[in-house]
MARPAKE-9323 format. One record per residue: x, y, z of N, C-alpha, C in turn; residue in three letters; residue number from 1. Coordinates in steps of 0.05 Angstrom, whole numbers, plus 5000, padded with zeros to 4 digits. Each point is the difference from the previous one (the first is absolute). Layout:
N
nc1:X | nc2:Y | nc3:Z | cac1:X | cac2:Y | cac3:Z | cc1:X | cc2:Y | cc3:Z | rest:ALA | nr:NUM
...
//
This chain:
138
nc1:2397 | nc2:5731 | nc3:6394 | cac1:4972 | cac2:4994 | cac3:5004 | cc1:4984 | cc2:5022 | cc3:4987 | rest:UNK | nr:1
nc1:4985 | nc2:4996 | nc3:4986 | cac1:4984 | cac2:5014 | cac3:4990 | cc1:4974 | cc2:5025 | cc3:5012 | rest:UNK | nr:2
nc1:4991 | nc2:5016 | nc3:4990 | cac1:4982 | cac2:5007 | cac3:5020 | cc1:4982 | cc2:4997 | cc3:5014 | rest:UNK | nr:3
nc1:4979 | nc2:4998 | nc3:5021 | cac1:4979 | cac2:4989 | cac3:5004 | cc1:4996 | cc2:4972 | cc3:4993 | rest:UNK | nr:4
nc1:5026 | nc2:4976 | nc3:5009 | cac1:4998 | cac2:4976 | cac3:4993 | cc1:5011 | cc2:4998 | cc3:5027 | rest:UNK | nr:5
nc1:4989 | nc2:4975 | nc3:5013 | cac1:5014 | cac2:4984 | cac3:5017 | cc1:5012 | cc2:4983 | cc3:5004 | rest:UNK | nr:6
nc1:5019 | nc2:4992 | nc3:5010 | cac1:5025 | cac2:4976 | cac3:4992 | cc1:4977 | cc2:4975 | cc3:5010 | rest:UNK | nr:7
nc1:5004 | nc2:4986 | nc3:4994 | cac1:4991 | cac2:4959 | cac3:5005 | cc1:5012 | cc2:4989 | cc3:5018 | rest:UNK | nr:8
nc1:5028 | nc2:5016 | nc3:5012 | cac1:5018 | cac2:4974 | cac3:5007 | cc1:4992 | cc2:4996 | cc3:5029 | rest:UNK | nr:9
nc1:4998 | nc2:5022 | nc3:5013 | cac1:4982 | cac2:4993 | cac3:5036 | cc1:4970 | cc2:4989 | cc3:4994 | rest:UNK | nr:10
nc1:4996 | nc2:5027 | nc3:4991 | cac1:4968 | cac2:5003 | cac3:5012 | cc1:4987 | cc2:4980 | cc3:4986 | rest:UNK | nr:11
nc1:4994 | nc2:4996 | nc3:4972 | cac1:4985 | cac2:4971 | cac3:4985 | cc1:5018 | cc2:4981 | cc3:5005 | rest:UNK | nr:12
nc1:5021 | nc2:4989 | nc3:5006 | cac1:5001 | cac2:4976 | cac3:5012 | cc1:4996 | cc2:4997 | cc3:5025 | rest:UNK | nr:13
nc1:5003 | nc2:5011 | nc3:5014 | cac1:4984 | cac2:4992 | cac3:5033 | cc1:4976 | cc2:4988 | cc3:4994 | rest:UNK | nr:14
nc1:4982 | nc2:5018 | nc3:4989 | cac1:4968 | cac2:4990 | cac3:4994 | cc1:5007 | cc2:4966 | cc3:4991 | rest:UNK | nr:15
nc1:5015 | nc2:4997 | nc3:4983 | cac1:5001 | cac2:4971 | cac3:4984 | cc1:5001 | cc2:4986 | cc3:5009 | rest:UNK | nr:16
nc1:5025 | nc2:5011 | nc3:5030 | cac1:5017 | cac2:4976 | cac3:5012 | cc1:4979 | cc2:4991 | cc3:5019 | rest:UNK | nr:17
nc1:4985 | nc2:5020 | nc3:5012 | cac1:4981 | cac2:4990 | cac3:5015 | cc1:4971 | cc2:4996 | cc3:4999 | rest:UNK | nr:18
nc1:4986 | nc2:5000 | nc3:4970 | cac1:4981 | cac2:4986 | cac3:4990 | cc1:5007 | cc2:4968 | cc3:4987 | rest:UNK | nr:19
nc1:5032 | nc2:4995 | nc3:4990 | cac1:5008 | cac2:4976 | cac3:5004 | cc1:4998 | cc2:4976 | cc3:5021 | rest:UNK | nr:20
nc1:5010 | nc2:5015 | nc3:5027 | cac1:4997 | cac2:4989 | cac3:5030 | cc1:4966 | cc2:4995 | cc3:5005 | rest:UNK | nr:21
nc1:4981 | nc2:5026 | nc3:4996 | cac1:4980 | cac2:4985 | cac3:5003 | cc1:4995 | cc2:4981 | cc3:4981 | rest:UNK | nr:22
nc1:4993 | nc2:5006 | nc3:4973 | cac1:4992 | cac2:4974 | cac3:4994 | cc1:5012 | cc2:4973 | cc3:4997 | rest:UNK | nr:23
nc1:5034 | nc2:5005 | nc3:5005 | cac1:5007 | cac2:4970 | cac3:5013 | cc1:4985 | cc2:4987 | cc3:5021 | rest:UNK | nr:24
nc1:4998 | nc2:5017 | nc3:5024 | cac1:4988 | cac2:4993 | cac3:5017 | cc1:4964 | cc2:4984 | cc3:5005 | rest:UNK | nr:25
nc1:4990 | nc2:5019 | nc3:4980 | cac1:4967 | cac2:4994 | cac3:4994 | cc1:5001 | cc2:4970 | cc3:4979 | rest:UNK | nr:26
nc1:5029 | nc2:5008 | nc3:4980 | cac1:4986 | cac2:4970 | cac3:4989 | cc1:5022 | cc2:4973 | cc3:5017 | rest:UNK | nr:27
nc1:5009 | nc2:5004 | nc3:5023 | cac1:5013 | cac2:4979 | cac3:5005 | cc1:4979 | cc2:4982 | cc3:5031 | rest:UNK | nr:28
nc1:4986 | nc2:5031 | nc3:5002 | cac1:4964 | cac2:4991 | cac3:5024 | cc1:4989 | cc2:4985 | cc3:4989 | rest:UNK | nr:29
nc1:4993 | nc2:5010 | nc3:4974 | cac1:4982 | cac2:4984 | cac3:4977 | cc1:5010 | cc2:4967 | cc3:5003 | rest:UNK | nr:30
nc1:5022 | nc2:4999 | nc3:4995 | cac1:5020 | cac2:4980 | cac3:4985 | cc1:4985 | cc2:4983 | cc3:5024 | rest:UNK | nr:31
nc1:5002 | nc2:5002 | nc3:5037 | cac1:5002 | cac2:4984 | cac3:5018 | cc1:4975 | cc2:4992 | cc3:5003 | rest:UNK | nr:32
nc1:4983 | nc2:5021 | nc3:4990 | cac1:4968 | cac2:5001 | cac3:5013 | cc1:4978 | cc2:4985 | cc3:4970 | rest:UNK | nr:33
nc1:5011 | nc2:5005 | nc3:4981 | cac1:4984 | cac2:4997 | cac3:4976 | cc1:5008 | cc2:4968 | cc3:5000 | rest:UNK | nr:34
nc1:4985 | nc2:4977 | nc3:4996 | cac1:5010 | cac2:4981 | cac3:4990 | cc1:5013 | cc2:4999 | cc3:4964 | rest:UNK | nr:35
nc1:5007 | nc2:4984 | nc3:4992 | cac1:5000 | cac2:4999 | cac3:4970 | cc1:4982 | cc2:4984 | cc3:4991 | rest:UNK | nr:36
nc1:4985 | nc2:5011 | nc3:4980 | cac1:4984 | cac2:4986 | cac3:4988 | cc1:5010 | cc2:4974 | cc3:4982 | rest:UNK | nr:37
nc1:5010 | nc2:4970 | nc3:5007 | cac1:5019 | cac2:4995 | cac3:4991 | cc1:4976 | cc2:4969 | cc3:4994 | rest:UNK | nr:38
nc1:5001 | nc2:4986 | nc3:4986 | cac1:4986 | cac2:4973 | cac3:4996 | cc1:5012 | cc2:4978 | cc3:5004 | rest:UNK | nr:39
nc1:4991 | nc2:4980 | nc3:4993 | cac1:5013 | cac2:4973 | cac3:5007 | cc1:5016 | cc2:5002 | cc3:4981 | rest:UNK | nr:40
nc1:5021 | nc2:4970 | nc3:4999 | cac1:5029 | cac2:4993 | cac3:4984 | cc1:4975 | cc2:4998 | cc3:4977 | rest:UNK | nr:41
nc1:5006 | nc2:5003 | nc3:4966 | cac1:4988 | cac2:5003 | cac3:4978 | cc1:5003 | cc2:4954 | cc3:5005 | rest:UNK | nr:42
nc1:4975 | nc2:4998 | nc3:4982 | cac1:4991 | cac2:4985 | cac3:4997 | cc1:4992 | cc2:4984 | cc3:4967 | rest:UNK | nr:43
nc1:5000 | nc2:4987 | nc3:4984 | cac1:4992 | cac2:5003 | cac3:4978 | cc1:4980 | cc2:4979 | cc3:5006 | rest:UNK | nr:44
nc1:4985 | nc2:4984 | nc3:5012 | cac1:4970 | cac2:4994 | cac3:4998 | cc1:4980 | cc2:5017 | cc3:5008 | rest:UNK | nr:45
nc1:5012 | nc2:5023 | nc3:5019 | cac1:4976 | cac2:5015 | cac3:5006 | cc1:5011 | cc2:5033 | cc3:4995 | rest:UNK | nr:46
nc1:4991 | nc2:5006 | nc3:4972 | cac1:5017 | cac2:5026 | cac3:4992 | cc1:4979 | cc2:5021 | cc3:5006 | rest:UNK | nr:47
nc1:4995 | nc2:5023 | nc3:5016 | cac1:4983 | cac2:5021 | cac3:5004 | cc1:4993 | cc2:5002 | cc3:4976 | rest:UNK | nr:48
nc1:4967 | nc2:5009 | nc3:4992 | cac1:4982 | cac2:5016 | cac3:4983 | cc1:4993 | cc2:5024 | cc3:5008 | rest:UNK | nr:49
nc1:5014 | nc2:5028 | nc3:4992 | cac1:5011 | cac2:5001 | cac3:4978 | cc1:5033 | cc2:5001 | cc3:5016 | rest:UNK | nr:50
nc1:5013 | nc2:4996 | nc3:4980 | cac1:5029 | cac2:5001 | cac3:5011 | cc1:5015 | cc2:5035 | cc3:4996 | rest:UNK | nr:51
nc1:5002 | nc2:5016 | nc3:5023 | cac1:5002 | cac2:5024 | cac3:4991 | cc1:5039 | cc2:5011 | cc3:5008 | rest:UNK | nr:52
nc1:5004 | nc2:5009 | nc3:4991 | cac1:5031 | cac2:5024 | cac3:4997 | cc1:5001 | cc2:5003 | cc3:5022 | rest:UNK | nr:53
nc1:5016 | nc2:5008 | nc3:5001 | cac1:5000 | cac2:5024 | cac3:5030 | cc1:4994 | cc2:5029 | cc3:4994 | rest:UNK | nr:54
nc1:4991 | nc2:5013 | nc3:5017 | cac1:4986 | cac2:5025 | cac3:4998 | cc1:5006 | cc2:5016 | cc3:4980 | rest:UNK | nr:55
nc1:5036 | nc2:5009 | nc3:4992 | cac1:5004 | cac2:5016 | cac3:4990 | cc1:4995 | cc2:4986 | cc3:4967 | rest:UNK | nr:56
nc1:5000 | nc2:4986 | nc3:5004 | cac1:5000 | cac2:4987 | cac3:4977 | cc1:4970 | cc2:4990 | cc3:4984 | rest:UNK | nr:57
nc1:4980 | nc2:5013 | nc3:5009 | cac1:4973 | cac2:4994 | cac3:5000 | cc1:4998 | cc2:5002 | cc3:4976 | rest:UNK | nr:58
nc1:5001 | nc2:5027 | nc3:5000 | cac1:4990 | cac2:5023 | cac3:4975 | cc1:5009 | cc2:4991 | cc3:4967 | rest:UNK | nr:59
nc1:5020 | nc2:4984 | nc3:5000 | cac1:5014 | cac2:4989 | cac3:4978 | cc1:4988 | cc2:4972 | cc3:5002 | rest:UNK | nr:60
nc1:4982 | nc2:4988 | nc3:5017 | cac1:4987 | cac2:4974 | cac3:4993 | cc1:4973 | cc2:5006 | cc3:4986 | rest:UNK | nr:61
nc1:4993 | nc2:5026 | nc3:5018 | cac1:4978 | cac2:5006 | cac3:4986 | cc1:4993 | cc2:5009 | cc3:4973 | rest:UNK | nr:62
nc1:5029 | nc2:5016 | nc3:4999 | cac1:5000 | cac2:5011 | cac3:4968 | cc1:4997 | cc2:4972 | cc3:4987 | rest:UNK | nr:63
nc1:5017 | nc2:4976 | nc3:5001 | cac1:5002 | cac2:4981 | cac3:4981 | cc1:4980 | cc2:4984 | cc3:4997 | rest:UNK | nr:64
nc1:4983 | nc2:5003 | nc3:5021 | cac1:4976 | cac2:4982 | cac3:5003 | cc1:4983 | cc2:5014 | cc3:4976 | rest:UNK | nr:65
nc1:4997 | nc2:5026 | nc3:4991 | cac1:4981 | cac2:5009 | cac3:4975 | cc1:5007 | cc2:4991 | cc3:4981 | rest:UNK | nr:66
nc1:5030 | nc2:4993 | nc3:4990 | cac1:5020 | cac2:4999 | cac3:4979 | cc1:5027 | cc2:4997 | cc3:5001 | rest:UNK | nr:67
nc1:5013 | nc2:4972 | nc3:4995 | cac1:5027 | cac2:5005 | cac3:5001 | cc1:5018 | cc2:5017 | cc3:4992 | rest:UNK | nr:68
nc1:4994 | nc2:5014 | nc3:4989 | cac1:5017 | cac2:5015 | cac3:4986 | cc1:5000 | cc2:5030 | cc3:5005 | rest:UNK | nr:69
nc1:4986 | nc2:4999 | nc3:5024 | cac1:5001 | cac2:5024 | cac3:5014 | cc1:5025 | cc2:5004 | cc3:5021 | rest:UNK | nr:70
nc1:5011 | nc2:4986 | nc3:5002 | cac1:5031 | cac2:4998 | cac3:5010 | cc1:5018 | cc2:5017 | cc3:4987 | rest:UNK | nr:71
nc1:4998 | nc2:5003 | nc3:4970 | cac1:5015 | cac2:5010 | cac3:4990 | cc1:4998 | cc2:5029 | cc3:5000 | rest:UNK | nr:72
nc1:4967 | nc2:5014 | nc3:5001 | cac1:5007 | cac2:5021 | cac3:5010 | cc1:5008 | cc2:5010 | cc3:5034 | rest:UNK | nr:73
nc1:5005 | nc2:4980 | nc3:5014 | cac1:5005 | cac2:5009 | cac3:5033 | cc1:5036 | cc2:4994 | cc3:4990 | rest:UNK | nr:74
nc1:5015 | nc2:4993 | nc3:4987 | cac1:5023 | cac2:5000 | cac3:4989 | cc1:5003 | cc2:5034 | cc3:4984 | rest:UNK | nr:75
nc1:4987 | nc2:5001 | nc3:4992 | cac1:4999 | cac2:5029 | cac3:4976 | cc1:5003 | cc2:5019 | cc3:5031 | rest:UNK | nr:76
nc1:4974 | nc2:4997 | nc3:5017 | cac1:4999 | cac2:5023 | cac3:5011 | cc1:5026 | cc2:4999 | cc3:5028 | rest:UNK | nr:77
nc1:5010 | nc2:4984 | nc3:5006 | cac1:5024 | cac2:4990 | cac3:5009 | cc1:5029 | cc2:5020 | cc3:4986 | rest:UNK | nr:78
nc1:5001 | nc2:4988 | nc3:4975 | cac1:5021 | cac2:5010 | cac3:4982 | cc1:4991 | cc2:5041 | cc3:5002 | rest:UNK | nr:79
nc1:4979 | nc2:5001 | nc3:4997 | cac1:4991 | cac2:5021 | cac3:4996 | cc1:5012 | cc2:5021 | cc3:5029 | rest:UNK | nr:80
nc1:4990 | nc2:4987 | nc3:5017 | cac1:5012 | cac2:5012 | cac3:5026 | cc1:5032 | cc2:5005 | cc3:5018 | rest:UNK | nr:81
nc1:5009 | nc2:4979 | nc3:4977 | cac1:5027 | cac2:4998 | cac3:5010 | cc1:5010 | cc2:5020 | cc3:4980 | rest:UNK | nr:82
nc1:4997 | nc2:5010 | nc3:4973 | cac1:5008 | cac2:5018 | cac3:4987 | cc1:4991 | cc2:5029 | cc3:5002 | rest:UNK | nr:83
nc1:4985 | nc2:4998 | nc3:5014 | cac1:4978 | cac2:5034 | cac3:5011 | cc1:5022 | cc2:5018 | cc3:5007 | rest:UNK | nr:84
nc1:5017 | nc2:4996 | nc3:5018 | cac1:5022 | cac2:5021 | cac3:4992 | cc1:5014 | cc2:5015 | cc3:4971 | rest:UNK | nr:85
nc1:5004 | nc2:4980 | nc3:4992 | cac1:5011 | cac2:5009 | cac3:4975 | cc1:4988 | cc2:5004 | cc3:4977 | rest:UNK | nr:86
nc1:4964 | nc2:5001 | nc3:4997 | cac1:4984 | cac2:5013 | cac3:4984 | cc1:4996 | cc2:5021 | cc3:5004 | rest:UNK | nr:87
nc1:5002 | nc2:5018 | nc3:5021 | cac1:4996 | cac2:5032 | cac3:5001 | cc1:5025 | cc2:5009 | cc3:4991 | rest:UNK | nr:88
nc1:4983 | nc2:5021 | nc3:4984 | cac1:5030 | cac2:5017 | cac3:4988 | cc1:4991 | cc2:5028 | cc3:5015 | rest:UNK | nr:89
nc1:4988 | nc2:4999 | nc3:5017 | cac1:5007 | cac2:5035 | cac3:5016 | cc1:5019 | cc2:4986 | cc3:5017 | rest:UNK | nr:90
nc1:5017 | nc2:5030 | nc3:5008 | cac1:5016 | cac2:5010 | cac3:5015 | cc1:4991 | cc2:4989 | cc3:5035 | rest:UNK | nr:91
nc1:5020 | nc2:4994 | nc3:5017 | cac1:4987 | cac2:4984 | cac3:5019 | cc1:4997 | cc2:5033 | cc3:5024 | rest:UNK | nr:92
nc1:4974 | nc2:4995 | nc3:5010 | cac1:4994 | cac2:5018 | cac3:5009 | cc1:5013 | cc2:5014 | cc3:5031 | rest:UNK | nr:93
nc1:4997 | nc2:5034 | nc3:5003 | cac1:5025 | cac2:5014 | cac3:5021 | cc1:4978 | cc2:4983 | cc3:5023 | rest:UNK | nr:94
nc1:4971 | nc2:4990 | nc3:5005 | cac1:5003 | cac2:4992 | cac3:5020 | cc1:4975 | cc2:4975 | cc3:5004 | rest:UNK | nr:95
nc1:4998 | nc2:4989 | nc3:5014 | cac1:4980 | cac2:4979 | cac3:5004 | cc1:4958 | cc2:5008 | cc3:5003 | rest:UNK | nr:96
nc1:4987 | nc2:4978 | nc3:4983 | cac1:4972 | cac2:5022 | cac3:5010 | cc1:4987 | cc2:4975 | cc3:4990 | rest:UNK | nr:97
nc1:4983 | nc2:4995 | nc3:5013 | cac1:4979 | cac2:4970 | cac3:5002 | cc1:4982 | cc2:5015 | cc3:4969 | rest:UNK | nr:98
nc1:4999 | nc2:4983 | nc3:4984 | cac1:4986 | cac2:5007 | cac3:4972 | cc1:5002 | cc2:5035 | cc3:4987 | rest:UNK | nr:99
nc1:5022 | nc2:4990 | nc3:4993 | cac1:5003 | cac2:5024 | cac3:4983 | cc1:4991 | cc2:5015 | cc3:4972 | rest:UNK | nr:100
nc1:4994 | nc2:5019 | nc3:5000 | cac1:4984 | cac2:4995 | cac3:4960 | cc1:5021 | cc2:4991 | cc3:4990 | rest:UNK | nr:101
nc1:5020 | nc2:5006 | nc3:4996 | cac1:5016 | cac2:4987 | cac3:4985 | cc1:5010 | cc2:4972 | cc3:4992 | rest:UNK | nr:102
nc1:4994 | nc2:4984 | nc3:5024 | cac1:4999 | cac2:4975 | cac3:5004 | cc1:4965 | cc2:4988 | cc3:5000 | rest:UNK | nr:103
nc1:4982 | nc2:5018 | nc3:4991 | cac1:4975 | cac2:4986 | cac3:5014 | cc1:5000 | cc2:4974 | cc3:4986 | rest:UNK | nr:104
nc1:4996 | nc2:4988 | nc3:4984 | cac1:4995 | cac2:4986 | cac3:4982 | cc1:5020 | cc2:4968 | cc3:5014 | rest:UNK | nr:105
nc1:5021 | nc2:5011 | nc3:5003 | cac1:5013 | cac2:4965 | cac3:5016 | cc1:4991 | cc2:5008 | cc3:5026 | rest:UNK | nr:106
nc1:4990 | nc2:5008 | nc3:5017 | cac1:4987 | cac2:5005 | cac3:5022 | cc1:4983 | cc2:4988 | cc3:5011 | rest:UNK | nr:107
nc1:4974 | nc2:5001 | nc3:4980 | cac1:4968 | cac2:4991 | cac3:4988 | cc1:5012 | cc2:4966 | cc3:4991 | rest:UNK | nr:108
nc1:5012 | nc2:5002 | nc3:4979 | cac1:5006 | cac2:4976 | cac3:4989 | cc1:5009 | cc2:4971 | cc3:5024 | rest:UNK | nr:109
nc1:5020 | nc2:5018 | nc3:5016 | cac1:5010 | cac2:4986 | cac3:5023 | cc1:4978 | cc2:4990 | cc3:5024 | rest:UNK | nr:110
nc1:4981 | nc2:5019 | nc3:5012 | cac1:4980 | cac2:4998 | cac3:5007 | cc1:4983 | cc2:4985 | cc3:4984 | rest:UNK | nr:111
nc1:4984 | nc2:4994 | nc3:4983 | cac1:4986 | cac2:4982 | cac3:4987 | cc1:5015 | cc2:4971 | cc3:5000 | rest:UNK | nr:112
nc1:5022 | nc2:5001 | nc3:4994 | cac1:5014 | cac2:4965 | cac3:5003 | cc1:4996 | cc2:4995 | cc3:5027 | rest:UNK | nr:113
nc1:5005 | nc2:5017 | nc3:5016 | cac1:4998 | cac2:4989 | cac3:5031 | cc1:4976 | cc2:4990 | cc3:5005 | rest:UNK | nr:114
nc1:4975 | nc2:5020 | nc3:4990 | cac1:4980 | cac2:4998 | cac3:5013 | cc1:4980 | cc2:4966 | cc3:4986 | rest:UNK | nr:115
nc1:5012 | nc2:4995 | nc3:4977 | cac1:4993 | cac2:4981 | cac3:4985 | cc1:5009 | cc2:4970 | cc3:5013 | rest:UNK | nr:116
nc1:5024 | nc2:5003 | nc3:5013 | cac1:5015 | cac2:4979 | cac3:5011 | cc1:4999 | cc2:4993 | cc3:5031 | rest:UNK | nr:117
nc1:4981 | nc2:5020 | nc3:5006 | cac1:4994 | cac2:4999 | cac3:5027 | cc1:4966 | cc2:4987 | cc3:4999 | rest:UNK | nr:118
nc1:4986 | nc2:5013 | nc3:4973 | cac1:4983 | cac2:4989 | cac3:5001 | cc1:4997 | cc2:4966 | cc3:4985 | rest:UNK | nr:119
nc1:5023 | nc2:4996 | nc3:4981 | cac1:5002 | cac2:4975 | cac3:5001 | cc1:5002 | cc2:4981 | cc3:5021 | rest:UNK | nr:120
nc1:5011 | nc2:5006 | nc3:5017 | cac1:5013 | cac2:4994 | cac3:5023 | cc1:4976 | cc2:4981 | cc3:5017 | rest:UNK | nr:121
nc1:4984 | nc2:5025 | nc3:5011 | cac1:4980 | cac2:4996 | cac3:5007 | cc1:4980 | cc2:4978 | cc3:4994 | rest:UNK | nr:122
nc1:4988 | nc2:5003 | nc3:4974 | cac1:4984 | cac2:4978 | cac3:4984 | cc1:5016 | cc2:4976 | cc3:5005 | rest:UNK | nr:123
nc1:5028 | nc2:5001 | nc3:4993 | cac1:5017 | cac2:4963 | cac3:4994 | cc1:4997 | cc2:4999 | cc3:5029 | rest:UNK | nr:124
nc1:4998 | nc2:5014 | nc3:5020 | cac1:5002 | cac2:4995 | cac3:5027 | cc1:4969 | cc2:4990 | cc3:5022 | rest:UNK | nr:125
nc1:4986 | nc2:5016 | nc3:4987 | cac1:4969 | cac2:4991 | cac3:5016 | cc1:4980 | cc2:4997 | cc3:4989 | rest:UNK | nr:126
nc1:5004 | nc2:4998 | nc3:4971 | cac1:4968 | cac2:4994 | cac3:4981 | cc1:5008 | cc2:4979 | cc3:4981 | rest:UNK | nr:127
nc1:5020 | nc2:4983 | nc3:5007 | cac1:5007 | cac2:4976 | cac3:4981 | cc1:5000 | cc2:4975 | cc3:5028 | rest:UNK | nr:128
nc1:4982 | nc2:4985 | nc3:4987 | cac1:4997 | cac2:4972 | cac3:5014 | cc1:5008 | cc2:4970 | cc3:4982 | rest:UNK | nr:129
nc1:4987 | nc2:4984 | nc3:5009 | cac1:5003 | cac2:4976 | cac3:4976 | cc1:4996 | cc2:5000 | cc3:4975 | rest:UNK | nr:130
nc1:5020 | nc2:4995 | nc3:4986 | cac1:5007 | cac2:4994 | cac3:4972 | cc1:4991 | cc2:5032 | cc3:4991 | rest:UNK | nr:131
nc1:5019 | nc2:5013 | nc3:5015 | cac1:5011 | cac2:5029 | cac3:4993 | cc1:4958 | cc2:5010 | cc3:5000 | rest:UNK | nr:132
nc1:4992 | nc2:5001 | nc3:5000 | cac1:4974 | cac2:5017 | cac3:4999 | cc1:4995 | cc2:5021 | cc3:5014 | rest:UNK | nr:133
nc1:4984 | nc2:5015 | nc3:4999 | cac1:4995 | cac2:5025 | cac3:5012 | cc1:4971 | cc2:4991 | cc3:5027 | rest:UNK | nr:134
nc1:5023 | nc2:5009 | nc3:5020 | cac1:4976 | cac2:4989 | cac3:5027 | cc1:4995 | cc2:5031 | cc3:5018 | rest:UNK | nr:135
nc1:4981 | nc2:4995 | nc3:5023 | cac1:4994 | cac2:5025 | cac3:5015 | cc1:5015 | cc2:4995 | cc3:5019 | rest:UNK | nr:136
nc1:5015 | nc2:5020 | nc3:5012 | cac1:5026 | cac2:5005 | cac3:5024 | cc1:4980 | cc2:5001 | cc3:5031 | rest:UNK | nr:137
nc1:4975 | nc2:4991 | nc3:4987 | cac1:4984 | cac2:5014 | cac3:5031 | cc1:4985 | cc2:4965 | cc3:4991 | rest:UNK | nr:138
//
């Protein structure tokens, strides 16, 4: 063991095992108490306006709704993320640190996709009404 390092194997998994337990617990309250937002059997004479994704999937209706072919970059930046490991050529670092200079740049980068996809999110979620248009949430 190295110096001034602490082993993982008690002490950070306890924390895990029992932030697991709670939030099994919190989302299985949820599960009993929350209904599901669930609709009638699909219908094809009476199809909802607008017809929307499911949540996570907003942000990629919205992209396509400007331009089809904006798919292809949520593919790029996909591909892009799954290879992010293996585009850094530094040395993997002696220890862990939330935005590093060294790393700033996929940091920032990572943060901005998020924050873009959350705010897609949003819009495909409460400012799109009939025949996709932009409506007030209030």
């Amino acid at each position: 063991m190295k110096r001034g390092y602490l082993k993982s194997s008690p002490h950070f998994f306890r924390v895990i095992k029992v932030s697991m337990a709670l939030m099994a617990a919190l989302l299985l309250a949820l599960a009993v108490l929350v209904p599901a937002p669930l609709q009638e059997q699909a219908n094809l004479a009476r199809v909802p306006n607008p017809v929307k994704s499911a949540w996570f999937l907003l942000w990629i209706q919205e992209l396509v709704s400007y331009s089809k072919y904006l798919v292809y970059g949520v593919l790029l930046l996909a591909l892009l993320f799954l290879l992010l490991p293996w585009l850094s050529r530094q040395e993997p670092p002696e220890e862990a640190s939330w935005f590093a200079s060294e790393r700033l740049p996929v940091g920032v980068a990572s943060l901005l996709v998020f924050f873009a996809i959350v705010a897609l999110t949003v819009v495909a979620m409460f400012f799109r009404g009939p025949n996709w248009r932009f409506v007030s949430p209030f």
